[in-house]
Each structure stands twice: as structure tokens, then as C-alpha cells.
Backbone as a ProteinNet text record, in pm:
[ID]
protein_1_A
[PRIMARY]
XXXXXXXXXXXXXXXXXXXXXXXXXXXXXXXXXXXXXXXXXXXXXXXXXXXXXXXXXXXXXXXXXXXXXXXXXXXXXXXXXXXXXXXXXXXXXXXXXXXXXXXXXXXXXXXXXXXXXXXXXXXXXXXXXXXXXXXXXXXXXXXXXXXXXXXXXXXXXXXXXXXXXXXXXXXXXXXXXXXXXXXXXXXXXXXXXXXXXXXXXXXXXXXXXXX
[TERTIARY]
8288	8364.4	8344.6	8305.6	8317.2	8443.1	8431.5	8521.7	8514.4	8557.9	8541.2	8638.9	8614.5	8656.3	8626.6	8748.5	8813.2	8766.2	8664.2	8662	8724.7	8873.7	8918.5	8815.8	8764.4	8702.2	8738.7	8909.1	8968	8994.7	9014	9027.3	8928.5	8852.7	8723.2	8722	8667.9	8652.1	8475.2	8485.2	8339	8399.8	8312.9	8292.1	8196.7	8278.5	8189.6	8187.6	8057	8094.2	8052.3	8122.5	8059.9	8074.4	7926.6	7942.1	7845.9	7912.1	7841.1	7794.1	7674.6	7564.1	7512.3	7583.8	7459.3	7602.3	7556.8	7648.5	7568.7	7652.8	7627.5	7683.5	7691.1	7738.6	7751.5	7869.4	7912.6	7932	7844.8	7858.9	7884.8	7913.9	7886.9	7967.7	8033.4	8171.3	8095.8	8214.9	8176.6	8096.8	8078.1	8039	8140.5	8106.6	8204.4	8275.3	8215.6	8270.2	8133.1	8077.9	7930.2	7968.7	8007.5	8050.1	8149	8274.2	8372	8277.7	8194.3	8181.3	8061.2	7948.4	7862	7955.6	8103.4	8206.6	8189.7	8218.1	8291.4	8117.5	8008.4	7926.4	7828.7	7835.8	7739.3	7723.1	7876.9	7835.8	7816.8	7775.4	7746.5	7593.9	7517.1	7404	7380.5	7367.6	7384.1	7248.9	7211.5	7101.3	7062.3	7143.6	7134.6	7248.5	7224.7	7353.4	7328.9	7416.6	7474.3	7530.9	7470.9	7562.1	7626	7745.3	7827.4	7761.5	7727.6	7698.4	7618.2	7587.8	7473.8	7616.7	7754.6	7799.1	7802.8	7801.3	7789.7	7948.4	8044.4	8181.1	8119.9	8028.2	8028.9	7833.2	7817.9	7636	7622.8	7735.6	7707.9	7614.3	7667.5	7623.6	7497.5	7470.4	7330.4	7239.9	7154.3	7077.9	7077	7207.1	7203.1	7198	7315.3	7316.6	7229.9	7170	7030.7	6940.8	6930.5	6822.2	6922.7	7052.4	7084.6	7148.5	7105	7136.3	6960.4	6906.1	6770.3	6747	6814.8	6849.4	6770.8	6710.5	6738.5	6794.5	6793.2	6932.2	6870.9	6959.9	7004.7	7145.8	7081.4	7144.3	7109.1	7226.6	7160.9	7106.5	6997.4	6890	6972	6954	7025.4	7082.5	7105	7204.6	7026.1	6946.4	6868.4	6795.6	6875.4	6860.7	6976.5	7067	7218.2	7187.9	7118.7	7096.4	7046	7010.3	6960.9	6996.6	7044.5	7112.7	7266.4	7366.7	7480.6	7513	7488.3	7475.8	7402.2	7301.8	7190.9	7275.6	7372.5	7475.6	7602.4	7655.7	7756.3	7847.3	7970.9	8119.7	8212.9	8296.2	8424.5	8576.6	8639.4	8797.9	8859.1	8932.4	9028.7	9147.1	9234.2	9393.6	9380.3	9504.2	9524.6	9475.6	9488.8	9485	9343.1	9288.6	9127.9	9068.7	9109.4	9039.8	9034.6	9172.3	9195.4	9097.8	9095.7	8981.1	8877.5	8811.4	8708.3	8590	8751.2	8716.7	8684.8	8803.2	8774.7	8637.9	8620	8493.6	8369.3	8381.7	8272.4	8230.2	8358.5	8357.9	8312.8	8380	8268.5	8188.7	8084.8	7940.3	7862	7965.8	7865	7891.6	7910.7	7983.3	7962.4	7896.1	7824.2	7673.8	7635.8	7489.7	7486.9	7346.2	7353.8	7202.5	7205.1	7070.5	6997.4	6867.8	6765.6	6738.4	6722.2	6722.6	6650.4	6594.2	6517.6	6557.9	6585.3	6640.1	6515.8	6520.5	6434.3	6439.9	6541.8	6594.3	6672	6628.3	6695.5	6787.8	6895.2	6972.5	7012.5	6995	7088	7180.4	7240.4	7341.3	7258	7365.6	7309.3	7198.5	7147.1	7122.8	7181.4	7098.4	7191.8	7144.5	7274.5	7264.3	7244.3	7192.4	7171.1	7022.1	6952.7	6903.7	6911.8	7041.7	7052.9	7188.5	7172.8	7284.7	7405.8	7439.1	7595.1	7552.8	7703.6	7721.9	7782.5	7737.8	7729.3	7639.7	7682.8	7573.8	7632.1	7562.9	7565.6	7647.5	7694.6	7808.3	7745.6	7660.9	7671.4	7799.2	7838.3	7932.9	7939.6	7846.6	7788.8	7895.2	7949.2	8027.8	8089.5	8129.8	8198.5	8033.6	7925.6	7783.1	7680.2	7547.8	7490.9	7438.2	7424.9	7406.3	7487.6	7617.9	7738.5	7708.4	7721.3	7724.2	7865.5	7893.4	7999.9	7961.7	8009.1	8017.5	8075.7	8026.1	8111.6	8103.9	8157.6	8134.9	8239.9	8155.2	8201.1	8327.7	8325.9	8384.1	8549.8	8563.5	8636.3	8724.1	8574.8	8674.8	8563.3	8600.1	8527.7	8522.6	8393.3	8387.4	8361.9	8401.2	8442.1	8375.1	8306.6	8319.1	8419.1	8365.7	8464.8	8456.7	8455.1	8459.3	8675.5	8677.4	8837.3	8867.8	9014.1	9067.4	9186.4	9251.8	9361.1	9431	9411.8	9431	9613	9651.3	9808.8	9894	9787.3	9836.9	9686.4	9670.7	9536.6	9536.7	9447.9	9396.9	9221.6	9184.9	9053.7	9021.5	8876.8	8854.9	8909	8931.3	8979.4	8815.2	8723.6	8568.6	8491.9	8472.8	8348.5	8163.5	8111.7	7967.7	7945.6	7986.4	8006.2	8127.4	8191.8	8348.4	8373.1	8291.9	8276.9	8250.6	8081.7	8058	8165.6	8247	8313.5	8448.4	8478.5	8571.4	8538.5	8373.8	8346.8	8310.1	8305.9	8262.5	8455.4	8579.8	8685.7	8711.2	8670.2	8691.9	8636	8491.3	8414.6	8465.2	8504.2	8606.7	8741.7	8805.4	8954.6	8898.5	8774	8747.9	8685	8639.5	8605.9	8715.9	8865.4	8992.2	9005.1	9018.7	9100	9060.1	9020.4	8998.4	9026.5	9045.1	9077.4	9023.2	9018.5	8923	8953.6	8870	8840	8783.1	8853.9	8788.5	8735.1	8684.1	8617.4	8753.1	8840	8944	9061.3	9154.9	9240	9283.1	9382.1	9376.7	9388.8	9338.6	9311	9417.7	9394.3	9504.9	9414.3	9501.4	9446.7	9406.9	9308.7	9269.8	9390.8	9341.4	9450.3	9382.7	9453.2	9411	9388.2	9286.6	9265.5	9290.4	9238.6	9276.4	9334.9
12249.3	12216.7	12069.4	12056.8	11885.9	11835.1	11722.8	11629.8	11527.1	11507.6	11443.5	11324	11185.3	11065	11027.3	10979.1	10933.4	10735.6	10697.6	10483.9	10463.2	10407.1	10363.1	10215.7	10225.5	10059.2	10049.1	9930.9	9960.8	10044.5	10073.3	10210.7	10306.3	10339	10361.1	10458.2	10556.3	10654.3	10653.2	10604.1	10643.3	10770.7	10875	10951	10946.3	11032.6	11013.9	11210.2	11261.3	11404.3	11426.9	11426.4	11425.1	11575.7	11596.9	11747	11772.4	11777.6	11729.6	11581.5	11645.5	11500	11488.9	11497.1	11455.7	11431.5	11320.5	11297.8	11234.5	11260.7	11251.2	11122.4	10990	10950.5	10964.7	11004.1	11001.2	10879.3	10834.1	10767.4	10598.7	10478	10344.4	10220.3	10233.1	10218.7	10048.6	9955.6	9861	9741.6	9636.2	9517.2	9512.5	9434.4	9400.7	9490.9	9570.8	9653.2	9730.7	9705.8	9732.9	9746.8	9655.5	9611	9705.1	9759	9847.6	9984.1	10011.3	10153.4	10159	10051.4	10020.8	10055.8	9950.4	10040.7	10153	10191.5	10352.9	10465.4	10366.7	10483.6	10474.1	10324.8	10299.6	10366.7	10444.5	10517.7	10657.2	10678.7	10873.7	10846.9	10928.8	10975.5	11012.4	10907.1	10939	10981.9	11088.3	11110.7	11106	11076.5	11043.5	10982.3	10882.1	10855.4	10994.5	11043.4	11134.6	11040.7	11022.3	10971.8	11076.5	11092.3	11203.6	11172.7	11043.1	11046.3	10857.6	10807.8	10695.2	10557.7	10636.3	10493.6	10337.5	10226.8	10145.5	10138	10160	10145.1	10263	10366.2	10465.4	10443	10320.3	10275.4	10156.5	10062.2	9903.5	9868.1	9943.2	9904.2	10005.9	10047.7	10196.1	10083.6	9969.5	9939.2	9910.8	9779.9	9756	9826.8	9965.6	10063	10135.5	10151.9	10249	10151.3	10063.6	9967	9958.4	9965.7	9911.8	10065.5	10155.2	10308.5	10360.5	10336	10346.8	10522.3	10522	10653	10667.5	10802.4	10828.2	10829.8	10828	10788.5	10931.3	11015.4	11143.1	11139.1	11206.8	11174.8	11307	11301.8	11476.4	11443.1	11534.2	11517.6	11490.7	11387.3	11406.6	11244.2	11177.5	11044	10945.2	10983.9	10870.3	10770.5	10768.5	10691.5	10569.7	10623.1	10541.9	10428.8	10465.5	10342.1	10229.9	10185.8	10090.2	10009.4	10084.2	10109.1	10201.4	10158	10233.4	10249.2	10182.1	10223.3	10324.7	10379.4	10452.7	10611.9	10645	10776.2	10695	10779.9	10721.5	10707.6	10665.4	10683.6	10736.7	10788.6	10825.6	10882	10800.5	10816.3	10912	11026.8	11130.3	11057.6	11092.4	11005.2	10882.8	10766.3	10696.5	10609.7	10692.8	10620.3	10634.5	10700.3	10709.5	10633.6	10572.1	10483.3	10345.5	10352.2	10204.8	10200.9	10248	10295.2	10287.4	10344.6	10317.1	10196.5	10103.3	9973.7	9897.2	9953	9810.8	9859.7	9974.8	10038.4	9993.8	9949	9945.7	9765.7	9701.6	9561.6	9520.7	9618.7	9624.3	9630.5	9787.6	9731.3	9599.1	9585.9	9470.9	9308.1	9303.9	9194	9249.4	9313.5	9322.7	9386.8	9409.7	9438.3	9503.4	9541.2	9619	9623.3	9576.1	9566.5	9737.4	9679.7	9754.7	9902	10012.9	10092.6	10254.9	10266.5	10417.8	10554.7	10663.7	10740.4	10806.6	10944.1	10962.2	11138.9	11190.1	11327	11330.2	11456.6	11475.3	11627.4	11617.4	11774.4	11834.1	11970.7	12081	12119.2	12201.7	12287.9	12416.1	12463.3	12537.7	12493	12410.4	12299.6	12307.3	12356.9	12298.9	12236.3	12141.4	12033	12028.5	12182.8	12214.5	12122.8	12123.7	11974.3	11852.2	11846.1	11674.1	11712.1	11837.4	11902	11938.6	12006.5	11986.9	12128.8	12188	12276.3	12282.7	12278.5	12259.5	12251.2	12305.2	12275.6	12199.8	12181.3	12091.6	12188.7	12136.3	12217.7	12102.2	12190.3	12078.3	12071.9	11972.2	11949.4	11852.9	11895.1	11764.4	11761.9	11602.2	11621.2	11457.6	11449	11322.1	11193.9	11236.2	11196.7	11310.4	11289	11420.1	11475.4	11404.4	11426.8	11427.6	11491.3	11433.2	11587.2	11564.8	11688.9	11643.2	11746.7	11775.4	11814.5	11838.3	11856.8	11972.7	12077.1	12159.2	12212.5	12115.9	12177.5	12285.9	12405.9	12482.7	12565.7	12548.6	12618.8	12632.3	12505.7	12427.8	12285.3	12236.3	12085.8	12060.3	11993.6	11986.9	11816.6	11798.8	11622.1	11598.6	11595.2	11595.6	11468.7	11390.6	11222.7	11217.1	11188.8	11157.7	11304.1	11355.8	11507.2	11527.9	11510.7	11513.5	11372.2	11329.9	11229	11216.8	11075.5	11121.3	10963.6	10869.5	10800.4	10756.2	10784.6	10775.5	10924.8	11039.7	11181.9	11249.3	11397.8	11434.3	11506	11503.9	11553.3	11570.8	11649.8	11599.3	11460.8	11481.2	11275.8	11289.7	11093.4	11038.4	11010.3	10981.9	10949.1	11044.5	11065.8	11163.7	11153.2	11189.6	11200.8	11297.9	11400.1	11560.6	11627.3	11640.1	11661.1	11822.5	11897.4	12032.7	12075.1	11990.7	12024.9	11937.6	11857.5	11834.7	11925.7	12033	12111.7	12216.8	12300.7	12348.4	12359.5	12231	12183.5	12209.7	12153.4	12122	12318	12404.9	12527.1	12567.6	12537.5	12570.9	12578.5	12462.2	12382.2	12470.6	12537.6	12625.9	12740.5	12743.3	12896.2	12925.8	12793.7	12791.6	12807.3	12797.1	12865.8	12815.9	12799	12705.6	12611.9	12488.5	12397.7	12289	12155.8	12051.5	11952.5	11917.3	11830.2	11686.6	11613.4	11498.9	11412.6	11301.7	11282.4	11099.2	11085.7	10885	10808.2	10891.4	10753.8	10838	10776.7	10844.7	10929.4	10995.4	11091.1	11228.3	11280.1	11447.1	11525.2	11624.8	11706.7	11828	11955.7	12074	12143.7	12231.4	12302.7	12364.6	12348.3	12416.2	12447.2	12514.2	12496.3	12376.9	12342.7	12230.6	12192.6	12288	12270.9	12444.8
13613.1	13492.9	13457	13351.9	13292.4	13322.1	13297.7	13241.7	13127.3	13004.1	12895.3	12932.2	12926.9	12942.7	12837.4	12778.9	12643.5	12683.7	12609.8	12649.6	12459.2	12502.4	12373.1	12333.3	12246.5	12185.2	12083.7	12084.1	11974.2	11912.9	11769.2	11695.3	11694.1	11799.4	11816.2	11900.5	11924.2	12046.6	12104.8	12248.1	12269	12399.8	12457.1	12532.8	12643.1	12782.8	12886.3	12886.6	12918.6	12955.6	13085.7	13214.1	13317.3	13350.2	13409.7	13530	13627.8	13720.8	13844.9	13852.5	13918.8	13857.6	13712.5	13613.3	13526.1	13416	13321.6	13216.7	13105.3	13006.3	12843.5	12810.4	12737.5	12717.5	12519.9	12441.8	12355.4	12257.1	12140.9	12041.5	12174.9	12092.6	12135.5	12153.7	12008	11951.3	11867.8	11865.3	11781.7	11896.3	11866.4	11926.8	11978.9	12140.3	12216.1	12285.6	12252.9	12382.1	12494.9	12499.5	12585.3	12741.2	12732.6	12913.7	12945.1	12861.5	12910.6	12922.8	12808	12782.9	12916.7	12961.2	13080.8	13189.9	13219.4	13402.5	13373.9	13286.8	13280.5	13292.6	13285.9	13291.4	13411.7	13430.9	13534.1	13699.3	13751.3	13853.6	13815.9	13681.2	13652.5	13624.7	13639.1	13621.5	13474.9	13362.9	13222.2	13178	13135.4	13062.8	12925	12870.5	12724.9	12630.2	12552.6	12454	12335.9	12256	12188.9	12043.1	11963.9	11872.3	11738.6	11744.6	11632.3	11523.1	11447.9	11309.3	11338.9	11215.4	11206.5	11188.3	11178.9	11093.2	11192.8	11152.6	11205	11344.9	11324.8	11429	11545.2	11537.2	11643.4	11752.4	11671.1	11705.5	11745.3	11709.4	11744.6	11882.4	11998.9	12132.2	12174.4	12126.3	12123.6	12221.6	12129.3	12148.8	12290.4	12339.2	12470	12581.8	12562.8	12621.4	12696.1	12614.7	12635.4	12696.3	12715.2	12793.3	12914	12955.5	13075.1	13133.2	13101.7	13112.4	13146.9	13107.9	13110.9	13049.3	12905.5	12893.8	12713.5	12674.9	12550.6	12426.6	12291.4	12208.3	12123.3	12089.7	12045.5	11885.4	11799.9	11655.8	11555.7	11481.6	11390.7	11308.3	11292.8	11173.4	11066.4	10992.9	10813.5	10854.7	10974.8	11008.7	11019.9	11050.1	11097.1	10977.8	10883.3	10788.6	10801	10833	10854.3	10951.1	11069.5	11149	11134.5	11056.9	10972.5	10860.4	10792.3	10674.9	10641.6	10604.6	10628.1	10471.1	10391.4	10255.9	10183.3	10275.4	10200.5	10205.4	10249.4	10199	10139.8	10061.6	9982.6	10047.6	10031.4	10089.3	10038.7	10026.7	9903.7	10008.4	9956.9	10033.1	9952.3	10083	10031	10001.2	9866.4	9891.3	9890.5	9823.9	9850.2	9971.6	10087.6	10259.5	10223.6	10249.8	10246	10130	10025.4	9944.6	9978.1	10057.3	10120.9	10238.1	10314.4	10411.4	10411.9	10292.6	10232	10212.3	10092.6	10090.5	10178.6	10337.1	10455	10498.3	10522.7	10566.8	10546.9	10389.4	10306.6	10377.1	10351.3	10408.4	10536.8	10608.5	10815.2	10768.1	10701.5	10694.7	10636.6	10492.3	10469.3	10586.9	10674.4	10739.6	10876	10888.6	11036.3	11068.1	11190.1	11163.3	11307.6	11352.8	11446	11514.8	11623.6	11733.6	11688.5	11669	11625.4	11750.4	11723.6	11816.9	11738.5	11819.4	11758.1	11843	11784.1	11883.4	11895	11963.4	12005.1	11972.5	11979.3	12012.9	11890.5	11782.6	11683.7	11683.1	11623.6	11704.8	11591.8	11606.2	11508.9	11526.2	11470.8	11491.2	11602.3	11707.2	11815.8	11891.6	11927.9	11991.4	12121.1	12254.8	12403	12463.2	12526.2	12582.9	12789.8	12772.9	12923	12959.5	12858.1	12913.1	12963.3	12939.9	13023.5	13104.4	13166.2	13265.5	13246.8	13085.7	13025.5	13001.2	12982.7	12944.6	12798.2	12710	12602.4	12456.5	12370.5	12273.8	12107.8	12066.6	11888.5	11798.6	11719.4	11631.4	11461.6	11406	11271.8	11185.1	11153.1	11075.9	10975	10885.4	10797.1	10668.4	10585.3	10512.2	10555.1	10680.5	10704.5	10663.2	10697.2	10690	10673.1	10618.1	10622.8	10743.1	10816.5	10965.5	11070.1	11076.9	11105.7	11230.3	11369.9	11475.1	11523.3	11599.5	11719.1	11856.4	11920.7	12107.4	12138.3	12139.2	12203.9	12336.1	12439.1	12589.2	12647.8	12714.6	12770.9	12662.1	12562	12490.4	12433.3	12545.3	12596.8	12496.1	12507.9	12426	12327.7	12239.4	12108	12048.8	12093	12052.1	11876.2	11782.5	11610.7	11539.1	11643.4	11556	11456.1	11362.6	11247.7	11130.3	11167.2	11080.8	11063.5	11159.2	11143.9	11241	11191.8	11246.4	11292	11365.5	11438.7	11424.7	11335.9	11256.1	11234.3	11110	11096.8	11140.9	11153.5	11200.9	11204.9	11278	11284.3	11163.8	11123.9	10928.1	10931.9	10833.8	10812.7	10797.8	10788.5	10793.4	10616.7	10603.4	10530.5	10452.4	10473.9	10450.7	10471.2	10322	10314.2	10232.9	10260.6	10168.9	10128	10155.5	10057	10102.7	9990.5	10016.4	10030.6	9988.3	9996.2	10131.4	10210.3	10337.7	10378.2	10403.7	10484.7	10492.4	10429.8	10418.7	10471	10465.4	10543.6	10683.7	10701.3	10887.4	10917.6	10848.2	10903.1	10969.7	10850.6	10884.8	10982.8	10974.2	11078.2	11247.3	11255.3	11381.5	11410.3	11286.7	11276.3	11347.9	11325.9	11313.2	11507.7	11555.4	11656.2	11806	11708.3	11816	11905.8	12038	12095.4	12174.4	12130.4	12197.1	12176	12272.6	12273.6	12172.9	12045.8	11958.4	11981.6	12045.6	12078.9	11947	11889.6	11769	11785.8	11719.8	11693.3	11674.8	11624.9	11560.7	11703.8	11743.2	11762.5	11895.7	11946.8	12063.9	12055.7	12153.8	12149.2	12119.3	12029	12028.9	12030.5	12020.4	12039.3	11913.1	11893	11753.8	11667.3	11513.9	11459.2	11333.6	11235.4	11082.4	11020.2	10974.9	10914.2	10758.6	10733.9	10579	10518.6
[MASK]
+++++++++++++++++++++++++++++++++++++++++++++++++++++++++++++++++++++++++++++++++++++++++++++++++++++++++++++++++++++++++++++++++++++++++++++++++++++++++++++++++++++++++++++++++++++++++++++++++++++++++++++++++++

């Protein structure tokens, strides 16, 4: 049986998926946090970073990572434009909260930047991750980004990046790039019944109706 280890970085969620010997490490989080998310990984056997989506708060530390992990970097097809560039998909806030959101959002990217890094491993939907010793496979959920995946280990717990959030209460995300697919990924997730959804912003709660 895994274990999913929640590394808070700030408002930030990065992930550990350990089982047995072999672990996943989940998205990066912002600058400055490298060294926490490095304790927490350096005695597991990490075979790959996993990133949920391209935005700059879930990639900051990729680059270092992966050189002192001596590991792969893994991203869903439709995000590998984002790494580079975080403007090149649009943004648009649900509600009030999500416009405000938006704006600060928009302001991190322009006002920060991010160590150069190429992944290597591009993932779909149904996609398993019994390659790098997990029991688990890719869940697309495009809408929060166009390349936006999930985690679904053992059937069990469900890693969301930012597809849904957990923010001022858990809701769909507040930030979207197609507001339609992101309504269908939230269902998608309802429809997947009972598991723990682990999200980027926030703490775990258990599956429910989303929208």
C-alpha cells in the first residue's frame, strides 16, 4: 500500500508517493522551498518528478530537484509549453474570488521566473505509473491548464493539482483555461467515487459532487 505525503510549501502542495522501495515525487512547489521538499525525499528511492500541470507555483524547484534526485521530469501533453512560458494559455477567474486570484496569479508570473528544465516523459490519460513502481495511473483533467493530469493511486487517493481546490473551502478550481473542460474533469473526479482528493492548494478531503 502507498503512502501519499502531503510537503506543505506555503499555499502550495508538493507530494511524496511512497511504496515500498520506489517513490514518485509530485509537482515542486514555489522557490525556496527545494531543501524541505529534498528531507522529505532524499531517504525514498524517487524515480521521477510528476508535475500536475506547467504553472509556475507547482514547477519552481523542478530544475534543482531533478539534478539532486538524479531523476526524470514527467508532465501532460498539452502543459509543455507552460514551462517556459506561463502566459502562452490564457487565465480566467470563476467569481469574484477567482478574478481576484487571477490578477495576483497573473502578477507571480510576471515577477518571477523559473530554472530552465526539460522533461522528458509526456503522459495521458490511462497512463501507468507501474513503471517507476506505483500503483497507479494518469487521470486527464484538462480545463484548470490544457495539460492539466491527476494521480490516481491504487484507486485509493486521488492527486487533482489544481483541477479542484481547497483554498477558502474545497470547490472546483477558481482558474481556468477552458471552463467547459474544466467542468468536465471536476465530474470526471465525482464520478471516480471514493477517494481521498489530494489537491495543490490546500488539505485533503474526501470525494464528493463537484459541481
Amino acid at each position: 500500500m502507498s503512502d501519499i505525503i502531503r510537503i506543505p510549501c506555503g499555499n502550495v502542495n508538493a507530494f511524496l508517493i511512497k511504496e515500498k522501495a520506489h517513490a514518485v515525487l509530485v509537482d515542486t512547489g514555489l522557490a525556496g522551498y527545494a531543501e524541505k521538499i529534498y528531507d522529505v525525499c532524499k531517504d525514498s528511492h524517487v524515480e521521477c518528478i510528476i508535475l500536475t500541470h506547467g504553472h509556475i507555483d507547482h514547477i519552481q524547484n523542478t530544475a534543482v530537484l531533478s539534478k539532486r534526485l538524479n531523476v526524470p521530469i514527467a508532465i501532460g501533453i498539452g502543459d509543455e509549453d507552460l514551462i517556459d512560458d506561463n502566459t502562452l494559455q490564457p487565465m480566467y477567474g470563476r467569481g469574484a474570488i477567482g478574478k481576484i486570484l487571477c490578477y495576483f496569479s497573473q502578477k507571480t508570473i510576471k515577477s518571477n521566473s523559473v530554472e530552465k528544465f526539460k522533461p522528458t516523459i509526456f503522459l495521458k490519460d490511462g497512463d501507468s505509473l507501474e513503471c517507476f513502481g506505483i500503483e497507479g495511473k494518469i487521470i486527464g483533467l484538462p480545463g484548470h491548464t490544457k495539460g492539466s493530469i491527476g494521480i490516481d493511486v491504487e484507486q485509493r487517493d486521488l492527486i487533482v493539482g489544481d483541477s479542484l481546490m481547497n483554498m477558502l473551502k474545497p470547490t472546483i478550481s477558481l482558474l481556468y483555461e477552458d471552463k467547459m473542460q474544466l467542468e468536465l474533469s471536476a465530474r470526471k473526479i465525482s464520478d471516480l467515487g471514493n477517494r481521498c482528493i489530494h489537491f495543490g492548494h490546500g488539505k485533503s478531503v474526501q470525494n464528493r459532487k463537484w459541481i
